[in-house]
N, C-alpha and C positions, 0 to 999 in steps of 0.2 A: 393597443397592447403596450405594455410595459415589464420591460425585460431585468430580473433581479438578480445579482450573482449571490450564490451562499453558499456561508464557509460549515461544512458540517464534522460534528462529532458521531462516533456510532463504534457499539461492540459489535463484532462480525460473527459472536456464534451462533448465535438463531435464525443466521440470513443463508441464503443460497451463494450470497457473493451482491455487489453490487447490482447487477446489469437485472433486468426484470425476465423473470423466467416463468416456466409452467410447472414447472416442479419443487416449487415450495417460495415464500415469500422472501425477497430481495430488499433493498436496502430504497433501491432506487423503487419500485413500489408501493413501499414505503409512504414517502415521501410526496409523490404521485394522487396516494391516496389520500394524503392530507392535504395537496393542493386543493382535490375538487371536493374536499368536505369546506375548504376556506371560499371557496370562489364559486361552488356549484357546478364545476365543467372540469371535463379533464385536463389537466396541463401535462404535458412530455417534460421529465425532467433532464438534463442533458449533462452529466458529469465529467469529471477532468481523467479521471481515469477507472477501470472498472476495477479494482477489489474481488479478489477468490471468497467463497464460504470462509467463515472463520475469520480473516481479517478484518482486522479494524481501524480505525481511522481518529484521528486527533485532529485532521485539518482537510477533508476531502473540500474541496469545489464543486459545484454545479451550476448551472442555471436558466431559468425557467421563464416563461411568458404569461404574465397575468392580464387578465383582460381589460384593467383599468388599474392606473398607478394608486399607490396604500403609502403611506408610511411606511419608512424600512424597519422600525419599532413594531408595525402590527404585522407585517411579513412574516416575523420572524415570531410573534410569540402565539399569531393565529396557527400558524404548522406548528411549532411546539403543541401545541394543546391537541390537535388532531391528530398528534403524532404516539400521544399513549395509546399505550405502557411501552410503543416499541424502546429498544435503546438507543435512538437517535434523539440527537440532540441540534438544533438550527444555530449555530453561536452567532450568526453576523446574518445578517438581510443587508445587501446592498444594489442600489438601483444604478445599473450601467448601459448605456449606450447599447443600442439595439443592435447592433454588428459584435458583439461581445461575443464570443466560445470560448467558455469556457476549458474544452479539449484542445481546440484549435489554435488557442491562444497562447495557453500553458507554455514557458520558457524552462520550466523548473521543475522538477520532483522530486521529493525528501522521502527516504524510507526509513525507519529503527527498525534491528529486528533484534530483539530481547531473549537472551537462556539467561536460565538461571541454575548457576552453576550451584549446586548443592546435593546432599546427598539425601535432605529432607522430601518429604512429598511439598507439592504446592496446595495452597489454601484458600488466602484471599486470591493470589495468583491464577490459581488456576485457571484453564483458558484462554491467560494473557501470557505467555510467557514459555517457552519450552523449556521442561526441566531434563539438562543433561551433567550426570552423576558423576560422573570423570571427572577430574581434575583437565583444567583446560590453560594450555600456555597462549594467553593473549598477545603475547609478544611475538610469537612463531606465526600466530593466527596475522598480527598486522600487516607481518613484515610479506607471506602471502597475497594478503588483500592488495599491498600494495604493486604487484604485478600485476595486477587485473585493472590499472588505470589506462586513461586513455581510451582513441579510437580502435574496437578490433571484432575480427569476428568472433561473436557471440556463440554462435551452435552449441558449443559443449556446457553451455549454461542457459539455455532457454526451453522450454517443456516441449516437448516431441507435436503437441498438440497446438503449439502458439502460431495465428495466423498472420504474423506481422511479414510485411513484402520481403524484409532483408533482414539478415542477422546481424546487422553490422551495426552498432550503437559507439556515442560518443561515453563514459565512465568518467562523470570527473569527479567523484571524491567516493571512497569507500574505506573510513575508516573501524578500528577495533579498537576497543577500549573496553575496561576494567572498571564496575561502579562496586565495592564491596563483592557482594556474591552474585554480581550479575555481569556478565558481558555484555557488550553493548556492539553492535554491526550498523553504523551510520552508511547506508548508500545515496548519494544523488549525478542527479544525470536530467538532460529532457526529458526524454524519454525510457522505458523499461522494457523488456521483451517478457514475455509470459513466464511467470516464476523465476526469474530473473534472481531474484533478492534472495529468492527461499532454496536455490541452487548456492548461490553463494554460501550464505550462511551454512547447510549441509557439507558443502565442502573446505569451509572453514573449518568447521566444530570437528572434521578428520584430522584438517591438521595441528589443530589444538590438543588434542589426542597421541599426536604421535605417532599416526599411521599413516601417515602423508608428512613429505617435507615443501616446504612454500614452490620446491622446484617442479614437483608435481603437478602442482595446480597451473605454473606456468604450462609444462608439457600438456597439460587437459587443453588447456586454453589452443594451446597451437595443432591438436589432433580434429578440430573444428567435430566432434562426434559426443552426443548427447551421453551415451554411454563411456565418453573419458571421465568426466566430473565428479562430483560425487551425488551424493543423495537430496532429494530435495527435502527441505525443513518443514517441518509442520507448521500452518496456518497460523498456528495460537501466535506465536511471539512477535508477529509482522503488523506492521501499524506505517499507514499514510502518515507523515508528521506534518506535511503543507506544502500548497503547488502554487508558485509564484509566476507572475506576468509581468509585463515591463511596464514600469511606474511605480 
């Protein structure tokens, strides 16, 4: 056996979400499915983090057990090709050490999550991107984020349905920034608790609005109650940006 890490690209709106399900085609099925079009046999693909319906990814990790070593060049462009029309994309084939996890190894998480602040509809956008119509103070919006850093309990920002043992996560970087007509929400951390990113962002975009002050969000934070927060953000504007390990 020969054990491959791969770095993948994918739009998340045709998918159920990453993880493989019975109710409509996955990301990681995907993928699966174009292993044993390449190799003849099923291979279990094993990713760094599982991805909701609708998200999408610029840098997801996986990886997988082939039944004889290939070239990391025909890895990568045999699953490409088995992989149309889906919108996965294989960007890296790399051959690592058969103790490698992918999930289990992961030091690192990067999230974007992307509004586009305008009053237009979206076009090319659409799908990528949440459009909200308000006028949004990114500065009001940072200076919140930035009480959400650090060790703390999570509850008031994690999905009522998320089955992680603890709420309690380490937040080291969650910033706001302004690119022309788009906001920009950079989170990273190890690890994320289930809608993690699209709670924040929701109750960011409150108080870029003006109906929420940054002190709020602290108060949510310390009511440890799912229904302190605010709203969770739609799917569209959340994007994996790359999950780093040591070396």
């Amino acid at each position: 056996m020969a054990r491959y890490k791969l770095t993948i690209e994918y739009d998340g709106g045709p998918f159920v979400g990453w993880q493989r399900q019975d109710n409509g085609q996955s990301v990681q099925g995907a993928i699966e499915s174009a292993a044993e079009g390449f190799c003849g046999r099923f291979v279990t693909v094993f990713g760094a983090g599982r991805t909701d319906a609708g998200v999408h990814a610029w840098g997801q990790v996986a990886h997988l057990d082939l039944p004889r070593e290939e070239a990391e060049e025909t890895v990568r462009d045999a699953l490409n090709f088995h992989l149309k029309p889906n919108p996965v994309s294989i960007l890296k084939a790399e051959r690592v050490a058969e103790d490698f996890d992918a999930r289990g190894d992961a030091r690192e998480r990067r999230y974007l999550y992307r509004i586009a602040n305008r009053r237009a509809p979206l076009a090319i956008d659409r799908g990528r991107a949440w459009l909200v119509t308000a006028p949004l103070d990114e500065g009001a919006m940072a200076e919140a984020a930035g009480l959400l850093l650090g060790r703390h309990d999570f509850t008031s920002f994690r999905s009522v349905h998320c089955q992680a043992d603890s709420p309690v996560k380490t937040l080291d970087a969650l910033e706001v920034t302004r690119a022309g007509e788009e906001v920009h929400i950079a989170a990273r951390a190890r690890s994320f608790l289930h809608n993690q990113v699209r709670i924040f962002a929701g109750t960011l975009k409150t108080v870029g609005e003006g109906k929420w002050t940054p002190g709020d969000v602290r108060a949510a934070l310390e009511v440890r109650d799912r229904s302190a927060a605010g709203p969770t953000a739609p799917p569209d504007g959340l994007y994996l940006v790359d999950v780093r390990y040591d070396g």
